[in-house]
Backbone bond lengths (Angstrom), bond angles and torsions (degrees), N, CA, C in turn:
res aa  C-N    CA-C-N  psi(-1)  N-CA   C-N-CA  omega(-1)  CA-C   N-CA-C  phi
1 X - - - 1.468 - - 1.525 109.45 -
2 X 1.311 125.61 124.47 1.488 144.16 161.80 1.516 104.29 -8.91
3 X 0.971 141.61 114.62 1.681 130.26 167.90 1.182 124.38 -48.93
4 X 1.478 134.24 -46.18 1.396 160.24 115.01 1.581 95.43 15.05
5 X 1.593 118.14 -90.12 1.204 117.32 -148.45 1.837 112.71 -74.50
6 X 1.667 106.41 -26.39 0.876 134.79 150.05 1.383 114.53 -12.56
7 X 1.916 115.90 -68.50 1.413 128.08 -141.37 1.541 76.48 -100.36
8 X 1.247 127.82 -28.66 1.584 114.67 -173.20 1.838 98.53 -73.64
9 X 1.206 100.53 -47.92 2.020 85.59 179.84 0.960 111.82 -54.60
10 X 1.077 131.90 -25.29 1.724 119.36 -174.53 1.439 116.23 -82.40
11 X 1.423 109.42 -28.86 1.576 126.61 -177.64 1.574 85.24 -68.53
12 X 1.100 122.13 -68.97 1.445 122.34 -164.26 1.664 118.82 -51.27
13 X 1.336 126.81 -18.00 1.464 152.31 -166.25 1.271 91.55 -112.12
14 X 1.210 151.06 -19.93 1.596 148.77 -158.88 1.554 89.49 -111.08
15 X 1.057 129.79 -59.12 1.574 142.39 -154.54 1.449 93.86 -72.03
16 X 1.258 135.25 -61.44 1.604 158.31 170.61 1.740 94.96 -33.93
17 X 1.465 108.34 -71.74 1.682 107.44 170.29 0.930 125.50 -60.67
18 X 1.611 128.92 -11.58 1.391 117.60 162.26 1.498 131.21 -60.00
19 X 1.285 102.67 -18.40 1.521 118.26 -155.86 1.298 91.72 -90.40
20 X 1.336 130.99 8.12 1.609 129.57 176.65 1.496 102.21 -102.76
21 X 1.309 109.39 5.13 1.718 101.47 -164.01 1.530 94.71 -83.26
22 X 1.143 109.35 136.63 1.986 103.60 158.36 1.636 117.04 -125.97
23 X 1.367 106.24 148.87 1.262 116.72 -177.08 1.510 141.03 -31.07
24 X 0.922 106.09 107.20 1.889 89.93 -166.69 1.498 122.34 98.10
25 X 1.726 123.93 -9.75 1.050 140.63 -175.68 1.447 107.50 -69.47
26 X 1.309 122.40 150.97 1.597 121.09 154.86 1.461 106.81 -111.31
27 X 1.251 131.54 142.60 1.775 161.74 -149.32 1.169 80.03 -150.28
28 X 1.779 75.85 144.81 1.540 111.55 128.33 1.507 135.62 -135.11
29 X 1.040 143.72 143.09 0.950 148.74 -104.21 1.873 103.53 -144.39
30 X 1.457 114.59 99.67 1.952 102.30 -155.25 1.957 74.66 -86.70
31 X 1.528 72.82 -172.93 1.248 120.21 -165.22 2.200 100.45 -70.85
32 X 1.239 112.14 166.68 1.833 108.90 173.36 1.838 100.56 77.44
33 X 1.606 96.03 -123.41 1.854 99.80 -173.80 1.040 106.51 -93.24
34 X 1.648 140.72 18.22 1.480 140.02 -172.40 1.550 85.68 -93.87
35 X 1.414 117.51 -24.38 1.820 103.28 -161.67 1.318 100.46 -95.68
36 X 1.329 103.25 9.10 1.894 89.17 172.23 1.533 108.00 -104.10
37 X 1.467 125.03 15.15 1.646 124.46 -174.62 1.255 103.11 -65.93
38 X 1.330 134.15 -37.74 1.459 126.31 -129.65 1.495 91.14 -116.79
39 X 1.533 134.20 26.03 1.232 159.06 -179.74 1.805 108.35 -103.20
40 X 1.570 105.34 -40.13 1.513 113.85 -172.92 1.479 92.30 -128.57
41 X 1.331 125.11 78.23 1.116 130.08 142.46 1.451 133.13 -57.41
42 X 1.123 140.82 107.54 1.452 143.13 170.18 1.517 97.23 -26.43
43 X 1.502 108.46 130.86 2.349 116.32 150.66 1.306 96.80 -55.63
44 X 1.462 94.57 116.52 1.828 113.08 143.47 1.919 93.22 100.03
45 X 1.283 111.39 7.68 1.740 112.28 163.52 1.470 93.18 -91.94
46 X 1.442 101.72 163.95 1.413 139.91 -165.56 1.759 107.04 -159.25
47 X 1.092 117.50 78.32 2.011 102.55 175.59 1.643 99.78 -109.32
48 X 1.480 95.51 175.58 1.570 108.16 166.72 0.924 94.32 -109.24
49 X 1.516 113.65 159.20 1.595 136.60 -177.74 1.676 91.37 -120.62
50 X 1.772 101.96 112.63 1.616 100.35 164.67 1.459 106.65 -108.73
51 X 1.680 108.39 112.95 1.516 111.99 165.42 1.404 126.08 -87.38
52 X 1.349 127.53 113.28 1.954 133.28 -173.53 1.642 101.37 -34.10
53 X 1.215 121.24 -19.48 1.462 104.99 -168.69 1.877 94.18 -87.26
54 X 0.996 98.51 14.73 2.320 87.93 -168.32 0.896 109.53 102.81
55 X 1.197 155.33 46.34 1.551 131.10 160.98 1.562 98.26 -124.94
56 X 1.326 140.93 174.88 1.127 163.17 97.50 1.336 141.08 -95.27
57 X 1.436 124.84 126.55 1.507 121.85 -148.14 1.307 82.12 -126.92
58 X 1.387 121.92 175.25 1.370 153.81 -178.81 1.519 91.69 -141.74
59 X 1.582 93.70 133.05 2.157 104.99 -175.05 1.606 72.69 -140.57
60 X 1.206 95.80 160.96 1.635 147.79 168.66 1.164 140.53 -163.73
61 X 1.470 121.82 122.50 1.701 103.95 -154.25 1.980 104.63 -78.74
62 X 1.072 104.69 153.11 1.686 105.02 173.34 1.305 113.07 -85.81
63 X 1.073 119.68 142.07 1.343 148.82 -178.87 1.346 128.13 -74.16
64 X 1.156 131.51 -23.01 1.841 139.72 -114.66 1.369 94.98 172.47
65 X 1.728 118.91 133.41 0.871 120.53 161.60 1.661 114.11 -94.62
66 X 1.333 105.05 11.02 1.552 120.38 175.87 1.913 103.49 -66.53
67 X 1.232 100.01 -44.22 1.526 118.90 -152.31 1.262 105.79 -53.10
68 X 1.226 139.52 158.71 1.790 149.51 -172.40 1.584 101.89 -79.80
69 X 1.179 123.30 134.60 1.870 104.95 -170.49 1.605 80.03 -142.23
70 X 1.053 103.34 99.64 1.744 120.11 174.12 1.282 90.11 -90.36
71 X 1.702 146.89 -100.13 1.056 132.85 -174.55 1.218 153.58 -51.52
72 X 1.528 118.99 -53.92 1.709 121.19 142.82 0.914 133.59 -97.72
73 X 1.133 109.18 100.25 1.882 109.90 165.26 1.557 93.86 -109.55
74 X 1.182 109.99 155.36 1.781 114.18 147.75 1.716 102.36 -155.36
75 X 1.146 95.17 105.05 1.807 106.07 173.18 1.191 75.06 86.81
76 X 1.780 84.75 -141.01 1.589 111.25 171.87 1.063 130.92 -87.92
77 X 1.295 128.12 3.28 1.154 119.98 -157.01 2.056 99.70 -89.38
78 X 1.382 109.47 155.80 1.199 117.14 -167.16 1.970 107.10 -82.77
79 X 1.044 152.54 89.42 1.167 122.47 -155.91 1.901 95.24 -116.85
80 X 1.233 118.01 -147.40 1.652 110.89 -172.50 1.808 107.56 -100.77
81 X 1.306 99.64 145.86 1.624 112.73 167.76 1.435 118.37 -89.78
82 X 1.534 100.52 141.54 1.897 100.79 171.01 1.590 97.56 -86.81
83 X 1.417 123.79 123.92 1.538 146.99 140.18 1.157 109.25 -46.20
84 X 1.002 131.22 -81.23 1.783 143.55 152.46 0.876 158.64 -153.80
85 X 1.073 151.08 151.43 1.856 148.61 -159.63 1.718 110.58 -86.61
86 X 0.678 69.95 -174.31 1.600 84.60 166.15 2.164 105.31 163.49
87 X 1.410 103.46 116.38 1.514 98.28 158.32 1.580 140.33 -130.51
88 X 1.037 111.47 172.75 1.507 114.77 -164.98 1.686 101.03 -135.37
89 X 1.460 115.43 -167.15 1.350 126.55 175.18 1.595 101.52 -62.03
90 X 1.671 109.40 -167.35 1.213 117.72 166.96 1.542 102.20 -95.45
91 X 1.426 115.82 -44.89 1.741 117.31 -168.25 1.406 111.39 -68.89
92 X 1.445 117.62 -4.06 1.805 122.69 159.51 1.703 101.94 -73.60
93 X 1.631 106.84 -62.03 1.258 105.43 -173.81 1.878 122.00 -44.10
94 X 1.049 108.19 -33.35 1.185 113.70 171.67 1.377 118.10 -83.07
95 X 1.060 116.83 -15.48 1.442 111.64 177.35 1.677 103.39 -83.91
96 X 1.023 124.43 1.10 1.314 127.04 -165.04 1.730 95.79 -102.72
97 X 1.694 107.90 -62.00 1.200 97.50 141.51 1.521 152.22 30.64
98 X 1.396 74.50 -105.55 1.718 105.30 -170.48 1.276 99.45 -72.88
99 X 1.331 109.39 -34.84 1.561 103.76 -167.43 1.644 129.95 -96.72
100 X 1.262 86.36 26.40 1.908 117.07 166.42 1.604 104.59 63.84
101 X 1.466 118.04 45.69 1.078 117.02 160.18 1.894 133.92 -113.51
102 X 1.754 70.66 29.32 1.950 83.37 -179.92 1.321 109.78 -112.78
103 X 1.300 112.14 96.15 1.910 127.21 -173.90 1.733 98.83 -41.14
104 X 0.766 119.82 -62.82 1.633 129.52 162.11 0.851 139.28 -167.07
105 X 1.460 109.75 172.75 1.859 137.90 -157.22 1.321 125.01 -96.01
106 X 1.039 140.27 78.98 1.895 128.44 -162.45 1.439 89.68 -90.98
107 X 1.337 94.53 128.36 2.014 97.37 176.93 1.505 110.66 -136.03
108 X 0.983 130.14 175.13 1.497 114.32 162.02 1.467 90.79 -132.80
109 X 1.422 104.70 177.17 1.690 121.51 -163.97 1.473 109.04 -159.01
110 X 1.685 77.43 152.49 2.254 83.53 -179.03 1.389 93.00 -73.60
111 X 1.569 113.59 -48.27 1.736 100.96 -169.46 1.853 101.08 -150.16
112 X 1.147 83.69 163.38 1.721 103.14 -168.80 1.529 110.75 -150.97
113 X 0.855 124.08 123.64 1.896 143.23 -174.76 1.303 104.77 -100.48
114 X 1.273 120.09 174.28 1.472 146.69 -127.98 1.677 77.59 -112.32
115 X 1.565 127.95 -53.15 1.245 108.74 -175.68 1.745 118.98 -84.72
116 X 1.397 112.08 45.49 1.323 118.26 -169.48 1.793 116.23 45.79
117 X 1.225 124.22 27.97 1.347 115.41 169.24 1.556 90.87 -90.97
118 X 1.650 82.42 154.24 1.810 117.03 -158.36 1.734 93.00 -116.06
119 X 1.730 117.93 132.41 0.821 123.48 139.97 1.707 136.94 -132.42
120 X 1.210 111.15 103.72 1.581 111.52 -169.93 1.314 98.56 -161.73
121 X 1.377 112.01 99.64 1.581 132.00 -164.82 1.930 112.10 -167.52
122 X 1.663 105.39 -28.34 1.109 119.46 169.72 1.836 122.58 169.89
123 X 0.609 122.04 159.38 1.718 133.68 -179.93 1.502 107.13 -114.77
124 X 1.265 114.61 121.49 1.575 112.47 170.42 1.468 115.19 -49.79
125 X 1.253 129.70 125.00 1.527 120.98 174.81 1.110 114.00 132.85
126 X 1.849 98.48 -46.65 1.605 101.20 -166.82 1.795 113.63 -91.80
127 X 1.145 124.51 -170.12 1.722 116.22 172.78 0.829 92.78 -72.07
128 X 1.412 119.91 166.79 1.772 135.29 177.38 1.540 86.77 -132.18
129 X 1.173 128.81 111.03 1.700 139.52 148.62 1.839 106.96 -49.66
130 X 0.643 107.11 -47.90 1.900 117.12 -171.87 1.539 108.80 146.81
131 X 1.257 118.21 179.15 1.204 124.68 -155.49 1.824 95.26 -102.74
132 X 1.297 112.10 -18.37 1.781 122.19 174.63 1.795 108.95 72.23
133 X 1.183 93.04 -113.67 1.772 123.51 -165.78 1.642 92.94 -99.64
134 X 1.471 129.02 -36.76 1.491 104.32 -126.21 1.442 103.59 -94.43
135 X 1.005 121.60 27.28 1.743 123.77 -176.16 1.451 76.80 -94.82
136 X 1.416 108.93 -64.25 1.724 114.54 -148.75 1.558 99.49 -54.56
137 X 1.856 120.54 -38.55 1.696 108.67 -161.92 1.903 88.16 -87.02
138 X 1.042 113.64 -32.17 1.723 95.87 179.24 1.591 122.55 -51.32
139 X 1.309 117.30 -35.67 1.287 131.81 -176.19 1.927 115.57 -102.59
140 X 1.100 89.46 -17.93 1.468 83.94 -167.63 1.780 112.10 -103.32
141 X 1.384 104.77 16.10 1.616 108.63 -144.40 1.699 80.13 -126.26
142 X 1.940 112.06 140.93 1.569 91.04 -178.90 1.338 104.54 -79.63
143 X 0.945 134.52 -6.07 2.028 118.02 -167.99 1.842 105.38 -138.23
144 X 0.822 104.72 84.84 1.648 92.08 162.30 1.486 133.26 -67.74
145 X 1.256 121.27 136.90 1.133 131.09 -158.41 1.701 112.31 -133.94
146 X 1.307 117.78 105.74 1.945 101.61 -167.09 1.705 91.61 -115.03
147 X 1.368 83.70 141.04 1.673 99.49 168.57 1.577 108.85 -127.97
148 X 1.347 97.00 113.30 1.378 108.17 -171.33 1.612 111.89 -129.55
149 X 1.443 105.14 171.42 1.797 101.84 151.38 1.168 125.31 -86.70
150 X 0.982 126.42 130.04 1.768 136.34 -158.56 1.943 96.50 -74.81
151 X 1.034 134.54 9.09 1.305 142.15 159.49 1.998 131.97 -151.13
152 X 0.964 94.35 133.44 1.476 90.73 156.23 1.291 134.12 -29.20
153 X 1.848 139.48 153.35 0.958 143.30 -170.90 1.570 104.49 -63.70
154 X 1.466 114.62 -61.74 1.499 133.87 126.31 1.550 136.93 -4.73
155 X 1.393 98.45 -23.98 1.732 109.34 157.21 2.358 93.18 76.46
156 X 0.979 109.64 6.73 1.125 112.49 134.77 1.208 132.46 -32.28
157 X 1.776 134.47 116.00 1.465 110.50 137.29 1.310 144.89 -70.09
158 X 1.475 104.74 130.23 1.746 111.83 178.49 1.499 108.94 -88.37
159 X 1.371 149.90 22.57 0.873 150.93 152.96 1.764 117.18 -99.92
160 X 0.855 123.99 91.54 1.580 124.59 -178.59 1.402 148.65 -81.72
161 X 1.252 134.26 -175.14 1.612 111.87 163.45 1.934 105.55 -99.08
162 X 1.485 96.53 -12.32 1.772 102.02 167.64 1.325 88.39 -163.24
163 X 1.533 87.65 145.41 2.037 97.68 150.10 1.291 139.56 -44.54
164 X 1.205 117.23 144.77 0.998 94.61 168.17 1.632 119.91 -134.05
165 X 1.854 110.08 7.57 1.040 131.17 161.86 1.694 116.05 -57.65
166 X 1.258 121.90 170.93 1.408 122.94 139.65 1.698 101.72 -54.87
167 X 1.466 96.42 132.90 1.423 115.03 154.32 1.448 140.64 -61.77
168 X 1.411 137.58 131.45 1.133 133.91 -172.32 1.790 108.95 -104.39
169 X 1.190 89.39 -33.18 1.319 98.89 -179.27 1.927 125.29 -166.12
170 X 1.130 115.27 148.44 1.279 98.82 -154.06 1.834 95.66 -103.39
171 X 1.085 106.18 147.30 1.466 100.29 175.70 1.774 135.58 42.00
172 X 1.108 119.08 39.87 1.705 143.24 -147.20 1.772 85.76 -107.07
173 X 1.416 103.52 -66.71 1.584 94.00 -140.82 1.733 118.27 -98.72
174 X 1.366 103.90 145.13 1.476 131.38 -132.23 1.419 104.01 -95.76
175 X 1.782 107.46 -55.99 1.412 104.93 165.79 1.581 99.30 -146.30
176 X 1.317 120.09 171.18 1.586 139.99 -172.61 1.491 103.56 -125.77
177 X 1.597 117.53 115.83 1.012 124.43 167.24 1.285 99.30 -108.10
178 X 1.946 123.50 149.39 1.397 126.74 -165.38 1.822 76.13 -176.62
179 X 1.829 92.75 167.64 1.435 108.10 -148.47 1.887 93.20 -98.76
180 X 0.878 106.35 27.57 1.672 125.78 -170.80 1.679 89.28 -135.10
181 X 1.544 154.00 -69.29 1.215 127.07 -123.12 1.588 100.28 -173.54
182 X 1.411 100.66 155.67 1.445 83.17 165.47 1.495 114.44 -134.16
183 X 1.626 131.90 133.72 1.535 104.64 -133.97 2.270 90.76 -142.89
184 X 0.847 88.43 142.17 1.724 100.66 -164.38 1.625 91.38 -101.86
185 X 1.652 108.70 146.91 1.278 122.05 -168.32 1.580 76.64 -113.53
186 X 1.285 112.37 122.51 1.565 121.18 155.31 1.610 111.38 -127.45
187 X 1.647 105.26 -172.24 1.409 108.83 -172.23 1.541 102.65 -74.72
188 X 1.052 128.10 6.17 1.180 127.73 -165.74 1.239 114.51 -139.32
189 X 1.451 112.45 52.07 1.497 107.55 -160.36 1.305 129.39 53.40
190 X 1.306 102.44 -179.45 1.497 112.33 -166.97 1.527 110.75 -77.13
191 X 1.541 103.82 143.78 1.658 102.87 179.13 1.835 106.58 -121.02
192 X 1.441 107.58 136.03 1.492 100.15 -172.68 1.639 105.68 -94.80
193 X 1.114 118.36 92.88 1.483 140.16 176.99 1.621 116.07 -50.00
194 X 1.015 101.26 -53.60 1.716 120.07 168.41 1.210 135.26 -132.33
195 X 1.270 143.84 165.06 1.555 124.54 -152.46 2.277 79.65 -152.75
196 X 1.791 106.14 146.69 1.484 90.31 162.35 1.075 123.77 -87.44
197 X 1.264 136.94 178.37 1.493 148.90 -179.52 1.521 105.94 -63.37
198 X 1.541 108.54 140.18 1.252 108.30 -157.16 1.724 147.87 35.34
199 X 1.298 91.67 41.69 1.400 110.36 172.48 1.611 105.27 -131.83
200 X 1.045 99.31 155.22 1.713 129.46 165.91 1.458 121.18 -75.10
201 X 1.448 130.76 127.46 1.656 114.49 139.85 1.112 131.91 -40.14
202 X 1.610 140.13 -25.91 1.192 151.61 126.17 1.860 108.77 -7.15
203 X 1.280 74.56 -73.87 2.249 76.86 -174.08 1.038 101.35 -76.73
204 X 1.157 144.93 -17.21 1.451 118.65 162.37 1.446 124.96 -69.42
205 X 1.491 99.59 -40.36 1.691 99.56 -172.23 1.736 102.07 -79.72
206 X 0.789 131.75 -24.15 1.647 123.36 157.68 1.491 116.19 -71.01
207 X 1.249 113.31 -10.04 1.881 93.88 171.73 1.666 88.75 -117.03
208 X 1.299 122.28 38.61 1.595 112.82 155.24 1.173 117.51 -128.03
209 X 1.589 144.30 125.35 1.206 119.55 -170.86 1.446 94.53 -97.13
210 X 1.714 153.59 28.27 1.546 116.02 135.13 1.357 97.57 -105.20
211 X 1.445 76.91 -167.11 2.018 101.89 -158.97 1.654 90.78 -64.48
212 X 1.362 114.70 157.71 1.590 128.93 149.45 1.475 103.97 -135.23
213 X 1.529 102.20 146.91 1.595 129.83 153.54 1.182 108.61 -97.43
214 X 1.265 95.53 137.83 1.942 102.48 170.97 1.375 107.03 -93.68
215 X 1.174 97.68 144.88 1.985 118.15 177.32 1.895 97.93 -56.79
216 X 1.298 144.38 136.49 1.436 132.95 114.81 0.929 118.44 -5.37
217 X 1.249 132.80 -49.31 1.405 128.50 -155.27 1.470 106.73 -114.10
218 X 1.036 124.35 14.97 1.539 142.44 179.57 1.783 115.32 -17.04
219 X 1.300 112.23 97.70 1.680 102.08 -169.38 1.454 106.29 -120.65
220 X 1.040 109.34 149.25 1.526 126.51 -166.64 1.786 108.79 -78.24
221 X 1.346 127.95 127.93 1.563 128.54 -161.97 1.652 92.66 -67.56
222 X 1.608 100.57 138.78 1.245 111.89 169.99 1.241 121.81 -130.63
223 X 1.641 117.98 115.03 1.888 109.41 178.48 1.056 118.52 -113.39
């Protein structure tokens, strides 16, 4: 894939997951297109960013190209400021964690099924670094939220009717944002909530291998 068009899907999947952020919330923020959320902050949000290694930040998006941009700038574009940090150990951070005070989780994943089981922890074949944080923020976090590419490099679907990875977590995740759709884990399978611009339900349900229902109210992704 083009590098170019590449960095625009992810912008477009980052911007889309922003719109899950709410005010006053603490996130966290995985690793891939989850680390570009906190770039397109919603006007008039305020979250904390809790990172597993200890830190907690306070972001707010800027307003003004008047404004002092010590940490993000790139070009012009306006993206969010740190207010302030604050850190501690890692075995606090996790206790924070564990102890269900992380409103939510933006993660991305190799694969994800119809009954919201999560897999993105490792691929047979490749190195495995360790499994880190992400058992603890998949499970321990109230809302999971994955922003992914709705296929493989390979043109594969990573959305399934089961896994077929090792599991990260069983039944966690809430909704799936991808540069095709945006798709709700209910008791009843998956529901396609939003669809992107100039695409079909057609192309979606052929680049997913489980079932989807479409919403009534079916609305087109807007960033």
């Amino acid at each position: 894939m083009n590098r170019t068009f590449m960095n625009l899907t992810h912008e477009f999947i980052a911007k889309r997951a922003a719109q899950e952020l709410q005010d006053g919330g603490t996130l966290n923020l995985g690793k891939g297109i989850p680390s570009l959320v906190n770039q397109f902050i919603p006007p008039g949000i305020e979250v904390m960013l809790l990172e597993e290694e200890g830190q907690l930040a306070f972001f707010r998006p800027l307003v003004s190209t008047g404004e002092d941009l010590p940490n993000h700038e790139r070009g012009d574009e306006i993206l969010s400021r740190t207010l302030a940090s604050c850190y501690f150990s890692v075995d606090e951070a996790f206790v924070m964690i564990r102890g269900g005070h992380l409103d939510l989780s933006i993660m991305d994943a190799d694969e994800v099924d119809e009954s919201g089981n999560l897999a993105n922890w490792m691929v047979p074949g490749r190195k495995v670094q360790g499994v880190g944080g992400l058992m603890d923020l998949a499970v321990g976090a109230k809302r999971v939220v994955l922003a992914m590419e709705h296929k493989t490099k390979d043109q594969k679907p990573k959305i399934q009717r089961n896994c077929r990875l090792p599991l990260t977590a069983l039944g966690v995740v809430k909704r799936i944002i991808t540069e095709m759709a945006v798709l709700d884990v209910t008791p009843n399978g998956l529901l396609l909530r939003e669809i992107a611009p100039g695409l079909s339900v057609d192309e979606v349900t052929r680049s997913t291998e489980a079932e989807i229902r479409v919403d009534k109210d079916l609305k087109m992704i807007q960033v």
